[in-house]
C-alpha positions as CSV (number, residue, x, y, z in Angstrom):
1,X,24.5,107.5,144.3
2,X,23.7,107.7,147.8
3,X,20.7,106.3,149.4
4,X,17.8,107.3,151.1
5,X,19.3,106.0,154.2
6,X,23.1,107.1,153.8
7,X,21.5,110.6,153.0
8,X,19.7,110.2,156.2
9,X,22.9,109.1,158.3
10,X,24.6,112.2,156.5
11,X,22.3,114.1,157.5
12,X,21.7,113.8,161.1
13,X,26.2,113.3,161.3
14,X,25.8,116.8,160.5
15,X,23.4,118.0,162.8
16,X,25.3,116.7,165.6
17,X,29.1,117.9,164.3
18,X,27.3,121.4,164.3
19,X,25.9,121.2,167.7
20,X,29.4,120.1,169.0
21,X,30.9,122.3,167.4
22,X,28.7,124.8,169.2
23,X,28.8,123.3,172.7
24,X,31.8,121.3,172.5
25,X,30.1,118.2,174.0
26,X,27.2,116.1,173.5
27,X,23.4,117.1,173.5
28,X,21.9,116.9,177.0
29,X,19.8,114.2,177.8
30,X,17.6,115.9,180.2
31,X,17.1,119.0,177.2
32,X,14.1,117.5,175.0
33,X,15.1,120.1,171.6
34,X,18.2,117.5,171.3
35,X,17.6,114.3,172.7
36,X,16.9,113.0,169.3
37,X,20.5,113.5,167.8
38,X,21.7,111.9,171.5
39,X,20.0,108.9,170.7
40,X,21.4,108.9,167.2
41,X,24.5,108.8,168.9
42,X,24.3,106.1,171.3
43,X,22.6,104.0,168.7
44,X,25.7,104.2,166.5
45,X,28.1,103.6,169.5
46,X,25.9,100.8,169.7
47,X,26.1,99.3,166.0
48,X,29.7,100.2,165.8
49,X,29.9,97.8,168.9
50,X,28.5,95.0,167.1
51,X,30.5,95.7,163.9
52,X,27.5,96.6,162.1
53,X,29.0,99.7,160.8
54,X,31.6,100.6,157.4
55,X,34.7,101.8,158.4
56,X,34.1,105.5,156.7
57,X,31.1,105.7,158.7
58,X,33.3,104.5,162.2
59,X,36.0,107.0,161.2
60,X,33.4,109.9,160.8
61,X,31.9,109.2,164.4
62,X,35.2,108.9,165.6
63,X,36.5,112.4,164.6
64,X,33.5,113.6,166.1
65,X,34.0,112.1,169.0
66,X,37.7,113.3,169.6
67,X,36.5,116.5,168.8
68,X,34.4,117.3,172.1
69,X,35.8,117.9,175.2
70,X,34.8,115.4,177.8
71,X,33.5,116.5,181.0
72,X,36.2,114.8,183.0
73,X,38.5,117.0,181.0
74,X,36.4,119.9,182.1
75,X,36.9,119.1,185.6
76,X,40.5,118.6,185.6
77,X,41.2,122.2,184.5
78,X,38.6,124.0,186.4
79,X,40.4,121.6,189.7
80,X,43.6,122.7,188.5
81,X,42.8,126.0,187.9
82,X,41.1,125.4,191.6
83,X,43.4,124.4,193.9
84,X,46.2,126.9,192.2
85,X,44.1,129.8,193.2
86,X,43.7,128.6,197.2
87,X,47.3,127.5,197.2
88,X,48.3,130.9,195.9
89,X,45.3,132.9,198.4
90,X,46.3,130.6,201.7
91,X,49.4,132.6,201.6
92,X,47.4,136.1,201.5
93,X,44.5,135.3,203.6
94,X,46.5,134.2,207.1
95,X,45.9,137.4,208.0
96,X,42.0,137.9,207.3
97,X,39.3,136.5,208.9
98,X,37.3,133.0,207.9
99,X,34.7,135.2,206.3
100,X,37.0,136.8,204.3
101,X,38.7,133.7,202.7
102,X,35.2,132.3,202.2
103,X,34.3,135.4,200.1
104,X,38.0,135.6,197.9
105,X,38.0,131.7,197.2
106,X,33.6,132.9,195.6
107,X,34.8,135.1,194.1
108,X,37.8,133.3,192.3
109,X,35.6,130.3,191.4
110,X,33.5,133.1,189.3
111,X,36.1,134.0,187.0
């Protein structure tokens, strides 16, 4: 039988798998309507720091955490994506003016 406070932990683990599941990432720190399941969170990282945690409960946070997609990640595609699109427009715009470019590279960063 669990107790109040494992039903608790449950709980609020899956609050946040939903919301990342949603968002694929963390609750925003800066957005007030989810700050609370951030701090749940960090205060987990936190005790699974200090090895105040049981290994089901490490395991759990774990999957969750592999199961966002980290901002870095984010970065590198939308850069890859990027600089593949200029590369492949530098060849096309030589013959239009600056303005030009400027307005094909907006309007490929919109897609």
């Amino acid at each position: 039988m669990a107790t109040v406070n494992e039903t608790k932990w449950l709980a609020k683990y899956q609050q946040l798998k939903d919301y990342v599941e949603q968002h694929h990432q963390l609750p925003d720190k800066k957005k007030v309507e989810n700050r609370g399941l951030l701090n749940w969170w960090k205060y987990n990282k936190k005790l699974a720091k200090l090895d105040k945690l049981s290994e089901e409960k490490l395991r759990m946070l774990q999957e969750l955490s592999d199961s966002r997609i980290i901002k870095s990640d984010k970065k590198a595609l939308f850069c890859k994506y990027y600089v593949h699109s200029v590369k492949r427009l530098s060849y096309i715009c030589i013959y239009f003016r600056l303005f030009y470019v400027n307005y094909l590279t907006i309007n490929i960063c919109l897609l």
